[in-house]
ROKE-724525 format. One line per field, with one value per residue: x, y, z of N, C-alpha, C in turn; residue number from 1. Coordinates in steps of 0.001 Angstrom, whole numbers. Layout:
npx X|...
npy Y|...
npz Z|...
capx X|...
capy Y|...
capz Z|...
cpx X|...
cpy Y|...
cpz Z|...
num NUM|...
//
This chain:
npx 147125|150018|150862|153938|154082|155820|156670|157669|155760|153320|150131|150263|151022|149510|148492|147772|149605|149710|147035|145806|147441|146192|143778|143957|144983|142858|141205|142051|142482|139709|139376|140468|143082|146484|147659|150831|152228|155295|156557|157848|158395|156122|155373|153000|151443|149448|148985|148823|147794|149556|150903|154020|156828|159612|162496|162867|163419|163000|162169|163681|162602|160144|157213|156210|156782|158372|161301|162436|164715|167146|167491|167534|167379|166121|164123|164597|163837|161061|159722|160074|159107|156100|155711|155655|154478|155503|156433|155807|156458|156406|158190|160847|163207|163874|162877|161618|163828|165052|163000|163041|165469|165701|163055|165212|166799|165271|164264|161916|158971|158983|157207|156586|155192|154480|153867|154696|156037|158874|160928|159964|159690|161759|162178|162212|164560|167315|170187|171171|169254|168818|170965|170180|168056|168348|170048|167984|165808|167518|168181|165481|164948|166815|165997|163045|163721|164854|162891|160261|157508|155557|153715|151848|149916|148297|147853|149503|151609|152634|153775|155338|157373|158509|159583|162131|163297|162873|162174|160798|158285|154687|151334|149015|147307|144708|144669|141834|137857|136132|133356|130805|131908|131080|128256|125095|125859|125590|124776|123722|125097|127496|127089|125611|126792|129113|127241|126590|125015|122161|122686|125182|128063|130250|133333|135703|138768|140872|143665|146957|149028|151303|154210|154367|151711|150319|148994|149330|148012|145291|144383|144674|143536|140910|140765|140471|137551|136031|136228|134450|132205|131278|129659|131029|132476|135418|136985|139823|141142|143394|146531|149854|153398|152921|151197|150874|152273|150036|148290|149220|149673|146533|145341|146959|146004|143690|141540|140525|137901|136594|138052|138647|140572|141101|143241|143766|143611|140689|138026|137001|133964|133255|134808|133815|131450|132057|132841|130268|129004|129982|129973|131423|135068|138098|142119|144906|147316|150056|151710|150833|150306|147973|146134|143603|141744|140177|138850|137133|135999|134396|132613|130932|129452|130196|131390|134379|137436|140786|144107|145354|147287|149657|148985|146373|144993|143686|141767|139773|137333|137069|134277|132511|132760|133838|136734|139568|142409|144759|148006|147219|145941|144280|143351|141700|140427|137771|136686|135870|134094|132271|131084|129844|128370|126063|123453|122579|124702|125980|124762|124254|127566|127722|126505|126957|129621|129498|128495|131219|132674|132038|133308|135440|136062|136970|137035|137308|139912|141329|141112|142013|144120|145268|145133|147165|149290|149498|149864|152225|153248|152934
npy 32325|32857|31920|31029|29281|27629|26647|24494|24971|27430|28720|30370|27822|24614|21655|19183|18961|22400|22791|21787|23348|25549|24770|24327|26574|28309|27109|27516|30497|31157|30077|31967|32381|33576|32906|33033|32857|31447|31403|30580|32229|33099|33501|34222|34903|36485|39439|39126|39599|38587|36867|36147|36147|34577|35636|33576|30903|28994|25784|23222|20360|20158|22415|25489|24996|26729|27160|28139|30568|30067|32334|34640|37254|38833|37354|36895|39560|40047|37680|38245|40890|40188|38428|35545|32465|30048|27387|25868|23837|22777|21511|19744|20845|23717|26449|24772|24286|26721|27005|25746|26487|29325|29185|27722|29490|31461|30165|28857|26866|23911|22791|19925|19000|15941|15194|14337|10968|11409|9906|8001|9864|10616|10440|12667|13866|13482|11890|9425|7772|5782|6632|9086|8749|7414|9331|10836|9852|9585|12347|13671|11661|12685|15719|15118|14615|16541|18118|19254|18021|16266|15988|13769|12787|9963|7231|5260|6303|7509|5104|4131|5916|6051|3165|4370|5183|7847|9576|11480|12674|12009|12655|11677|13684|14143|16128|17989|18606|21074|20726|22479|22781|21323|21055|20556|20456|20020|17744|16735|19184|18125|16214|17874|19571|18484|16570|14055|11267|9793|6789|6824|5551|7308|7794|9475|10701|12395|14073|15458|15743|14286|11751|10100|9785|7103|6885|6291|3560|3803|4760|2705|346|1853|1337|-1322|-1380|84|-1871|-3298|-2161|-184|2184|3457|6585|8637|11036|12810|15086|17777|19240|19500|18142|16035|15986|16317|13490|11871|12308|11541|8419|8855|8512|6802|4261|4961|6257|8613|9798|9118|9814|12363|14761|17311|19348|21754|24543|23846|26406|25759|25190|24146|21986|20300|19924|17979|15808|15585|14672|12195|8835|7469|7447|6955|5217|5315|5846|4928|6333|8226|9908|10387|11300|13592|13960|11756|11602|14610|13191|11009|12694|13563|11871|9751|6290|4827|3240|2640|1817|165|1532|2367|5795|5912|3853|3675|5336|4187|2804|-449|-2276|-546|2206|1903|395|-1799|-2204|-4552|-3058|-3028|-2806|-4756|-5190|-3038|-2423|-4706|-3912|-1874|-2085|-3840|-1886|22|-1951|-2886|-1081|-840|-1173|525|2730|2783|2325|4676|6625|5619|6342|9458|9723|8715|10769|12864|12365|13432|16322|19859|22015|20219|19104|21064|22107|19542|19845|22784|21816|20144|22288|24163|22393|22050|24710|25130
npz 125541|123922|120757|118654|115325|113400|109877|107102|105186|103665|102645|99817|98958|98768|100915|103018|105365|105276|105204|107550|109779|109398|110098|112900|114007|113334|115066|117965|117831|118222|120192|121947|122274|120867|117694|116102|112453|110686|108081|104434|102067|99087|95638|94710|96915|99290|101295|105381|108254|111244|109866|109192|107022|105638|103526|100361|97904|95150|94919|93509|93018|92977|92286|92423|95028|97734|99503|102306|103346|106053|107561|110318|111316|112489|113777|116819|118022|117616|118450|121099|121050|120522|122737|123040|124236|123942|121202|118225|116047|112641|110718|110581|109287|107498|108283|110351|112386|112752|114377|116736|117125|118289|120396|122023|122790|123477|125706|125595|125908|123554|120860|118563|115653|113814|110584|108344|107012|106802|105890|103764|101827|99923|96986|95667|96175|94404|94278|95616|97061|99496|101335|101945|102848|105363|106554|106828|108935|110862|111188|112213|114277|116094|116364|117211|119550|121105|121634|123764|123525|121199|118684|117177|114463|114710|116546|115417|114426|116095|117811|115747|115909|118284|117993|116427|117736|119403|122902|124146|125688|123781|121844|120379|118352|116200|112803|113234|111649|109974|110561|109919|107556|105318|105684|104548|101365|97603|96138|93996|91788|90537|88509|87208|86290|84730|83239|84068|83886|85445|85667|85842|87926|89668|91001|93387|93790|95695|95781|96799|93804|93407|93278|95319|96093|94835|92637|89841|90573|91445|88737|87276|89330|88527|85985|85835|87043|85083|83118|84226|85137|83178|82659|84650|86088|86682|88836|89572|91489|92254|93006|91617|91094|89266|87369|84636|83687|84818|82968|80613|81345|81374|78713|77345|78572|77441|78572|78906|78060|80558|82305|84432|85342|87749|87956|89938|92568|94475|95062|98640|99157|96403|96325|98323|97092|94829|96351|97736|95290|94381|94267|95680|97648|96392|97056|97034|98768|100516|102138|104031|107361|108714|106769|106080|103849|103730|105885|105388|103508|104567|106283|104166|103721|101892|101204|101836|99848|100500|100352|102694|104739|107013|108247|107080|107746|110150|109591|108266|108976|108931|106778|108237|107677|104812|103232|103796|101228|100512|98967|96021|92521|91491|94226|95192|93043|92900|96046|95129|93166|94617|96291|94630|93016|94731|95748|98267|100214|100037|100411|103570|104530|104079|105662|107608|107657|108040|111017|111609|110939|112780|115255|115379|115218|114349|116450|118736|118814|118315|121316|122696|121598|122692|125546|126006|125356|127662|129622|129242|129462|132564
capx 148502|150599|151900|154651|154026|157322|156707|158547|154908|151919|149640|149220|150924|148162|149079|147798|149854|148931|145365|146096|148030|145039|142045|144395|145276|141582|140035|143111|142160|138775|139296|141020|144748|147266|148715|151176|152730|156747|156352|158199|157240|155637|155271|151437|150982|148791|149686|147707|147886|149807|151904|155575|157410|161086|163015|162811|163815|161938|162658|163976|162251|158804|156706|155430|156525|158901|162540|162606|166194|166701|168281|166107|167948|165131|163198|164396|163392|159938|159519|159966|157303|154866|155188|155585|154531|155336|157194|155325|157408|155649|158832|162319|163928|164219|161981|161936|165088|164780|161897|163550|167024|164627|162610|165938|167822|164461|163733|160322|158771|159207|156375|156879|153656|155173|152917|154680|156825|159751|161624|159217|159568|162994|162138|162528|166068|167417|171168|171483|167743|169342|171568|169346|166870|169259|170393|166417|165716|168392|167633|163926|165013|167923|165102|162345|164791|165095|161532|159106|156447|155856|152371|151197|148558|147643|149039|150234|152650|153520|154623|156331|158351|158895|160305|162617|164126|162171|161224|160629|156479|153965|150655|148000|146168|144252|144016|140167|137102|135071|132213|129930|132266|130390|126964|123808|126296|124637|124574|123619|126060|128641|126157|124719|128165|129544|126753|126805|123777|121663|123108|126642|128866|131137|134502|136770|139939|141515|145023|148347|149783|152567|154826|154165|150243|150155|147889|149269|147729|144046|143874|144746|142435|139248|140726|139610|136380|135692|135903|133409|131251|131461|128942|131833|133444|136740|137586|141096|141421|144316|147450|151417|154286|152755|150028|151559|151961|149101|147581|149691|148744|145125|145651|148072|144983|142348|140505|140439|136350|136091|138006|138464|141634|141155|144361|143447|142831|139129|137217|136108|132675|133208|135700|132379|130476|132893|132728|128997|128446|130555|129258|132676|136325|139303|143022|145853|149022|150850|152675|149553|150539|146518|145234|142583|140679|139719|137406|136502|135071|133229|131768|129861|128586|131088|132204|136126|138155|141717|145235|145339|148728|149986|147931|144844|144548|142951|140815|138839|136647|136491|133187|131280|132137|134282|137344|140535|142682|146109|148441|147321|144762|142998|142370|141178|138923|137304|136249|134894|132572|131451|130123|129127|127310|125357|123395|121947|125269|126501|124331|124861|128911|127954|125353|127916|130744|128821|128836|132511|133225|131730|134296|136943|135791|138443|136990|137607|140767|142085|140723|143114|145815|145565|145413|148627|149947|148612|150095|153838|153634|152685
capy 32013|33181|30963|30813|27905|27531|25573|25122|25468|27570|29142|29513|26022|23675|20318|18213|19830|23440|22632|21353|24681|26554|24498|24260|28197|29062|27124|27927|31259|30837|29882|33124|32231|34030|32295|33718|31969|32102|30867|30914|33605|32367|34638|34735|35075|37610|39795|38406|39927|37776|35500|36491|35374|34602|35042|32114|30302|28062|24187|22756|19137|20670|23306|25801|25096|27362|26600|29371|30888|30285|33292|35559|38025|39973|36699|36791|40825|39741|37124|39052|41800|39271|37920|34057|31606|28234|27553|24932|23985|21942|20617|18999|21061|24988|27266|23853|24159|28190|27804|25263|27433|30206|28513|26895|30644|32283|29384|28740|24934|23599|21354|19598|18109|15094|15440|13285|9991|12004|9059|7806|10794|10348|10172|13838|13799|12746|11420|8659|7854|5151|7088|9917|8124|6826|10388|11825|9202|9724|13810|13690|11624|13965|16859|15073|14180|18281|19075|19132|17308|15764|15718|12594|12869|8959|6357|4572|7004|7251|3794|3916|6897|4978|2425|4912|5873|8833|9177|12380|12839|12352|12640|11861|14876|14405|17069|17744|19318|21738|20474|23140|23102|19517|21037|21201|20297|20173|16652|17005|19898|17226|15627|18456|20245|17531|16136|12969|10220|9178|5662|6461|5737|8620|7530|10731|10840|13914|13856|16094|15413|13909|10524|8912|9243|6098|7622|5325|2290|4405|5015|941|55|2610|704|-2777|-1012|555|-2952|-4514|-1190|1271|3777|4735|7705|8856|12439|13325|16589|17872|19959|18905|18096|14395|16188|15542|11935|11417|12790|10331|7657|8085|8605|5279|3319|4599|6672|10200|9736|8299|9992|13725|15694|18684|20091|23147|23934|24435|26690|24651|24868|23152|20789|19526|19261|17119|14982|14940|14097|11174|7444|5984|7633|5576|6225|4438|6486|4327|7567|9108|9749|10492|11502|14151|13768|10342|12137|14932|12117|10352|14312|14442|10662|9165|5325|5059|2496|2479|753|-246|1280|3853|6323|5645|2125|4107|6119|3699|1175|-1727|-2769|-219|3147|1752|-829|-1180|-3390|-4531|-2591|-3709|-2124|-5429|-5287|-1495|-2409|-5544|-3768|-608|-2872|-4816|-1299|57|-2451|-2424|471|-844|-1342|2115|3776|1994|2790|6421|7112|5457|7089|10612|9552|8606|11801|13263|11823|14147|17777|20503|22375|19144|18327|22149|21974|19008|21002|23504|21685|19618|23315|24379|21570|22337|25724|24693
capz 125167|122354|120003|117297|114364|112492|109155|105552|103794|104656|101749|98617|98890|99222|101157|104128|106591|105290|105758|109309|110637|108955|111092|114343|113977|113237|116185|118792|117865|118432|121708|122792|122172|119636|117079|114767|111644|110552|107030|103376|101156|97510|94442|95080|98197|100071|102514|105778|109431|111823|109109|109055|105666|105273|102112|99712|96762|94363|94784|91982|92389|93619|91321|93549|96587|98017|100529|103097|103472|107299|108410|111163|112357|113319|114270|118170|118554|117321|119537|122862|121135|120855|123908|122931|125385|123325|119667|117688|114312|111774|110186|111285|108539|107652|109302|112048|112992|113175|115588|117498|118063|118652|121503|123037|122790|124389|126928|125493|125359|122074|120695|116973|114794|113252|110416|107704|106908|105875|104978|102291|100396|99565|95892|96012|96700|93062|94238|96533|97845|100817|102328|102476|103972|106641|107363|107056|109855|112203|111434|112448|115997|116812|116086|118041|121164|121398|121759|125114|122891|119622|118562|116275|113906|114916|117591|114587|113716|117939|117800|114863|116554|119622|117518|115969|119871|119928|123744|124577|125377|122915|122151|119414|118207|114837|112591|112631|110356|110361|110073|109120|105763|105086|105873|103278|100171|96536|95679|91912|91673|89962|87394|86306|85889|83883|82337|84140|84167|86817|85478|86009|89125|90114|91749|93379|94548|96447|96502|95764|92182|93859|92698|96703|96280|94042|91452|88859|91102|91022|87468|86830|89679|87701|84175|85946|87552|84009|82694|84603|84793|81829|83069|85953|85803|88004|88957|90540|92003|93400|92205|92139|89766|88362|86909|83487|83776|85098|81531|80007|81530|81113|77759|76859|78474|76726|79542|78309|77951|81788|83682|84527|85926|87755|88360|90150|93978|94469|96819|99460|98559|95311|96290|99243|96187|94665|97438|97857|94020|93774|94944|96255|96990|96031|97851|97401|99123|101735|103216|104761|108844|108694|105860|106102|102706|104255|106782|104745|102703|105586|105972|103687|103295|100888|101702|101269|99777|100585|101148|104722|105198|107891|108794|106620|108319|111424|109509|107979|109695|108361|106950|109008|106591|104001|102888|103648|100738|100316|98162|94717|91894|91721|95288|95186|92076|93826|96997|94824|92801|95863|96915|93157|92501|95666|96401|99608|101058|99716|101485|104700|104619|103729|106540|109018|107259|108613|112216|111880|111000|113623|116351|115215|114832|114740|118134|119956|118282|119034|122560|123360|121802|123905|126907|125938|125232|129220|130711|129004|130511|133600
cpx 148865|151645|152200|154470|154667|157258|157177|157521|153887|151180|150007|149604|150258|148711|148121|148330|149544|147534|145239|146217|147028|144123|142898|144435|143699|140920|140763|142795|141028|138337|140069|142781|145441|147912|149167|151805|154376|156510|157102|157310|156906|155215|153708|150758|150180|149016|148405|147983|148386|150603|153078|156431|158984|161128|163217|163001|162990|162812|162991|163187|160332|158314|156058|155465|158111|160075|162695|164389|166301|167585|167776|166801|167227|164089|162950|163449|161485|159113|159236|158937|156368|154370|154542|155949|155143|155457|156496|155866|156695|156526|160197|163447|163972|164239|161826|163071|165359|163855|162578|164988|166031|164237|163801|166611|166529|164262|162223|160017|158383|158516|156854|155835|154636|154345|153160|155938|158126|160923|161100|159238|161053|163216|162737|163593|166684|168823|170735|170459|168166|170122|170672|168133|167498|169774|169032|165877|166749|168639|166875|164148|165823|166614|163696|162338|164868|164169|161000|158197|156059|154559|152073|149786|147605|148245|149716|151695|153808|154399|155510|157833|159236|160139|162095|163886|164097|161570|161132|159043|155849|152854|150211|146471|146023|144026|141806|139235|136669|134230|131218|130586|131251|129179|126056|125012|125263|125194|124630|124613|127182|128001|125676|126190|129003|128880|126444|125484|123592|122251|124654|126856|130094|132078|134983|137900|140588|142467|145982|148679|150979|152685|154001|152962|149768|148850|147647|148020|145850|143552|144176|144282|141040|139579|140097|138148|135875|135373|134468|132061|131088|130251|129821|132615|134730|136885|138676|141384|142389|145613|149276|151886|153713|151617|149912|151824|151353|148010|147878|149259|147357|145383|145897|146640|143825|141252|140209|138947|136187|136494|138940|139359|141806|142166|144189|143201|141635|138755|136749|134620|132731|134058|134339|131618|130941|132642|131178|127883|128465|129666|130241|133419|137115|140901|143903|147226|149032|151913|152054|149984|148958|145413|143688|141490|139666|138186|136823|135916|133876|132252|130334|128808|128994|131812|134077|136683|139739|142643|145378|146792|148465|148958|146259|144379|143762|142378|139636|138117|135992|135403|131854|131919|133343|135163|138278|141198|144542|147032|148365|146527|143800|142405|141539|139860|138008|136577|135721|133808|132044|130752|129302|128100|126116|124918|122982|123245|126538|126270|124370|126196|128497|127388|126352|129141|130460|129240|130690|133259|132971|132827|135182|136980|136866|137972|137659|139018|141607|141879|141831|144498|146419|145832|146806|150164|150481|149580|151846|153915|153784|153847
cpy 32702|32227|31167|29751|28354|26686|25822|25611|25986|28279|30437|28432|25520|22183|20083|19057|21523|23335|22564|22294|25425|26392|24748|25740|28827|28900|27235|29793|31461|30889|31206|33007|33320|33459|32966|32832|32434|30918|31369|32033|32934|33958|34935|34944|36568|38241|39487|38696|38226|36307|36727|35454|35514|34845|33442|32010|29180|26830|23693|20992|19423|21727|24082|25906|26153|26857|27887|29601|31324|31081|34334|36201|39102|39151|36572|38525|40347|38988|37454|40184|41036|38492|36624|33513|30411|28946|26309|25044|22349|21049|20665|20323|22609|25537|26174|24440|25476|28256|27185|25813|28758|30084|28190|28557|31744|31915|28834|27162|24861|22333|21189|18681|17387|15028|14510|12337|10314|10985|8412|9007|11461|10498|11723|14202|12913|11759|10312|8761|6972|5948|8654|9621|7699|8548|11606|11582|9658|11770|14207|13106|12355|15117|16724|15211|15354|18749|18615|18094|16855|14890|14914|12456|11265|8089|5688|5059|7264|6132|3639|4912|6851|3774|3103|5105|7260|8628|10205|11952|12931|12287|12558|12921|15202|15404|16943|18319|19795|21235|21219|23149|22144|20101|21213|21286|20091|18834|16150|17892|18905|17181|16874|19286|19907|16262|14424|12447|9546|7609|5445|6294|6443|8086|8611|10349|12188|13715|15028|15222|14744|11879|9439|8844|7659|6345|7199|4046|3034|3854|3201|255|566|1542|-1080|-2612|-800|-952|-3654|-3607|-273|2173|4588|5509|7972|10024|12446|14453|16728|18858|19546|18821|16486|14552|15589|14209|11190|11628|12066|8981|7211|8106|7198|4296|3770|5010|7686|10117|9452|9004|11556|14404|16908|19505|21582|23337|24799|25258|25736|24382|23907|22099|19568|19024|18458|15859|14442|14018|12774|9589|6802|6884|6652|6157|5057|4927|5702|5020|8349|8729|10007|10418|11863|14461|12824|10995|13008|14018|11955|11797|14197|13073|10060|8049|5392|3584|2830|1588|790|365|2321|4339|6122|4873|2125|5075|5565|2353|504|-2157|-1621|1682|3150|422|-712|-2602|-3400|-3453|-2927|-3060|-3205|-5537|-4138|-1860|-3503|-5097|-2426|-1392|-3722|-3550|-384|-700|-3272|-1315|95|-543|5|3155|3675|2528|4325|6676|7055|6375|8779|10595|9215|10023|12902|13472|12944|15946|18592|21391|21538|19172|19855|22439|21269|19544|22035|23239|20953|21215|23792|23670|21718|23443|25941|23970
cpz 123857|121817|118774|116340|113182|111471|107878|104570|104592|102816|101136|98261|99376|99514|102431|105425|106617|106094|107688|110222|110543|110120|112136|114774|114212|115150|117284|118848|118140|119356|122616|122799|120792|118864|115440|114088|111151|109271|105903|102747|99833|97088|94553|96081|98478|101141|104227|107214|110051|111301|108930|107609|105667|103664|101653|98599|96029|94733|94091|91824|92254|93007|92685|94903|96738|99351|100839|103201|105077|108328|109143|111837|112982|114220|116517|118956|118031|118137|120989|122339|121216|121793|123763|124032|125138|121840|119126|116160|113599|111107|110921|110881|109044|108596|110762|113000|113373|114194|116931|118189|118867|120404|122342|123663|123963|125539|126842|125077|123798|121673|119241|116673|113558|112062|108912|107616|106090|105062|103675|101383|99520|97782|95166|95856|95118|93075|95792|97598|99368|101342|102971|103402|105654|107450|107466|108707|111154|112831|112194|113932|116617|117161|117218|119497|121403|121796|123135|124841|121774|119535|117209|115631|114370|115813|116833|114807|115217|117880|117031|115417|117945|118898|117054|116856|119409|121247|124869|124260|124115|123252|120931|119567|116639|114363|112385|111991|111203|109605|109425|107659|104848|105237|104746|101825|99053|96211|94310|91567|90375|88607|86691|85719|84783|82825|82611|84158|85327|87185|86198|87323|88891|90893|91757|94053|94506|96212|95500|94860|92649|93550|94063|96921|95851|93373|90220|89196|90913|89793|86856|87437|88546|86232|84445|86583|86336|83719|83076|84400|83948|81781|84695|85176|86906|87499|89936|90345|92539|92056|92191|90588|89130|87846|85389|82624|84098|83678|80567|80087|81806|80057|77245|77903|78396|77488|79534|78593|79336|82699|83453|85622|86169|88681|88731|91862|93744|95483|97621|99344|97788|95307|97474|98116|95285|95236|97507|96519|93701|94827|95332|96163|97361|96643|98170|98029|100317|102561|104171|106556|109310|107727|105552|105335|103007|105171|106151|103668|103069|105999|105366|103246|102676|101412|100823|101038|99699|100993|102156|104770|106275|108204|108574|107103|109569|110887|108600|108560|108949|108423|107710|107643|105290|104107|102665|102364|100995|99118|96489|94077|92316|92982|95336|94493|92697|94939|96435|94039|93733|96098|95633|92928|93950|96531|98085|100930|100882|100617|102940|104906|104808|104817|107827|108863|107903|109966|112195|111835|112056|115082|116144|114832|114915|116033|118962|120039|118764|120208|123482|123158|122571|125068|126827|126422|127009|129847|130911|130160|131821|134579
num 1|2|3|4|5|6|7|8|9|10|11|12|13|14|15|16|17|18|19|20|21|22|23|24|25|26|27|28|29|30|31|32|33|34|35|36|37|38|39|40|41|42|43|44|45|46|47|48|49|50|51|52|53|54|55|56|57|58|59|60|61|62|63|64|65|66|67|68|69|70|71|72|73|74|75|76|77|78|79|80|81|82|83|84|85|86|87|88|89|90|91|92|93|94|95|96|97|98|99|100|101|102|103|104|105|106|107|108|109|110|111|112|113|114|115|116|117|118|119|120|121|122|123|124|125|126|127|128|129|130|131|132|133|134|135|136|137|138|139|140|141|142|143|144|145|146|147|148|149|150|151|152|153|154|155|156|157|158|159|160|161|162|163|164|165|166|167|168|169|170|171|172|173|174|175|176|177|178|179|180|181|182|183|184|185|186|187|188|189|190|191|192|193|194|195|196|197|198|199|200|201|202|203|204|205|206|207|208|209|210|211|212|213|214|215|216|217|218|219|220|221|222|223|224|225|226|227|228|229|230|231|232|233|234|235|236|237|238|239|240|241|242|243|244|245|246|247|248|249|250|251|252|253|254|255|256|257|258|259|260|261|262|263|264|265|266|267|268|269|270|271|272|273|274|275|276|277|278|279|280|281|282|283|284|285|286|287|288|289|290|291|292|293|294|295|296|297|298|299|300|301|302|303|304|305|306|307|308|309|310|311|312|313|314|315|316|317|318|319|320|321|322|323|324|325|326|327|328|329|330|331|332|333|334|335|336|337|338|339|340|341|342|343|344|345|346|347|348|349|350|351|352|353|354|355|356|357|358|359|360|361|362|363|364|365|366|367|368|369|370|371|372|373|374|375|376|377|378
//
């Protein structure tokens, strides 16, 4: 097959759904298919066989990320050279809505990867957050109601879309890992990097710099973990516009010494060893339609504590490789010293946390995509 994937972000913006198009693209390719990309252009970008870049403009609420300018007047002659079987558009919006006229103007089935809770991120939007939300919502089902298929990172997020009166076909298709990334990690790597003690406990959290992670709720969970334990440490990795205020508020409580902000994206190597260093990650965003850090966690052996909301709430099993809590720090900190201060039952979560990750590989996970793909054409 040859396929188009129409989305507002692809790299050197680093996000969740980037990552996603990346593994699905790799192992779709993999399998003998074509898939080309119709993506914004960014000031650093690389030039990269088989990605197509619109003109674009900087965002004004968003650092970095880039708003495609969605005018393609060369995009339909392109289309018929490439000999597109199927239009897959990652978002509702720009470049969406370009793949989706596209597809309707060529005749080609039109799938859409629902991939986040676009109404929660409303914050974004600096005038009049309710009504935008009311007209994000009623955007996103107009947009879904158009498509052949409308692929769900979790059944959660199905139902919720059902609810919505979305009821055109769906289907849950997790993004999934590559596992070999997770293989033979350096363990010590962390400690010895940073100097840490065999004594200390290591807390990480992954996440974009972003306001809707709840990153505040973390760092005031680790300040009641610190309390009880003062040989933990906390590392948050990740890159976005709340990098700033997140420096602040370690700062204003007194955590500068504890806990360690690495605003940067990592090679994947060193972001695994990240992962394999730490003894617990922590993860409070209630917008997550999956949330793929969660399994790269369970990867590499790392029990997870998070807020039970949305998507995360099906990626952690309860009790068997981590803990889900209510929206609160003190619940967060509570269910990380229950597993801190038990190594027996640390290692237990982590070992199972391995096999959980297992379930969801990205072969498998691009396998069913394809056949969803197969069955459109058909």
């Amino acid at each position: 097959m040859n396929i188009a994937m129409f989305s507002d972000s692809y790299y050197p913006y680093v996000s969740g759904v980037v990552r996603s198009i990346e593994l699905f693209r790799h192992e779709l390719q993999q399998l003998g298919h074509n898939v080309y990309i119709f993506a914004p252009s960014y000031r650093r970008q690389k030039e990269e066989e088989g990605i197509f870049r619109f003109p674009s403009i900087n965002a004004p609420t968003i650092k970095d990320f880039s708003l495609a300018l969605p005018f393609a007047p060369g995009v339909g002659k392109m289309i018929r050279d490439l000999k597109i079987d199927l239009i897959h558009c990652h978002s509702p919006f720009l470049l969406g809505n370009v793949g989706a006229r596209t597809a309707k103007r060529h005749n080609l089935p039109l799938v859409f990867t629902h991939h986040t809770l676009y109404d929660l991120y409303v914050h974004y939007i600096p005038l009049f957050p309710d009504l935008a939300r009311k007209l994000v919502l009623g955007f996103v089902r107009k947009f879904c109601n158009n498509c052949n298929l409308v692929i769900t990172p979790t059944k959660m997020l199905a139902e919720r879309l059902r609810e919505l009166g979305i009821t055109v076909p769906m289907q849950a298709i997790p993004t999934g890992l590559k596992l070999e990334e997770f293989a033979n990690p350096d363990p010590d790597w962390l400690r010895r990097e940073y100097g840490i003690g065999p004594q200390e406990k290591v807390l990480l959290c992954v996440a974009r710099f972003g306001k809707e992670k709840n990153l505040d709720m973390v760092l005031e969970a680790f300040r009641m973990i610190n309390q009880a334990c003062p040989d933990s440490r906390l590392f948050l990795v990740g890159i976005g516009p709340y990098e700033e205020e997140l420096r602040k508020m370690t700062a204003s409580m007194g955590l500068d010494s504890r806990v360690t902000i690495i605003g940067r994206a990592l090679p994947r190597r060193t972001l695994t060893n990240y992962y394999a260093g730490a003894d617990l990650f922590i993860y409070a965003a209630t917008t997550e339609t999956q949330g793929i850090i969660v399994s790269e966690a369970h990867a590499v052996g790392l029990p997870v504590v998070a807020v039970g909301a949305n998507g995360i709430a099906e990626m952690v099993n309860e009790g068997f490789d981590g803990f889900l809590t209510p929206p609160s720090a003190a619940a967060l900190a509570e269910r990380s010293l229950d597993i801190l201060q038990n190594d027996e039952l640390r290692h237990r979560l982590g070992n199972q946390a391995r096999e959980t990750a297992k379930q969801i590989s990205a072969v498998a996970t691009a396998a069913r995509m394809a056949k969803a793909y197969q069955v459109l054409l058909n």
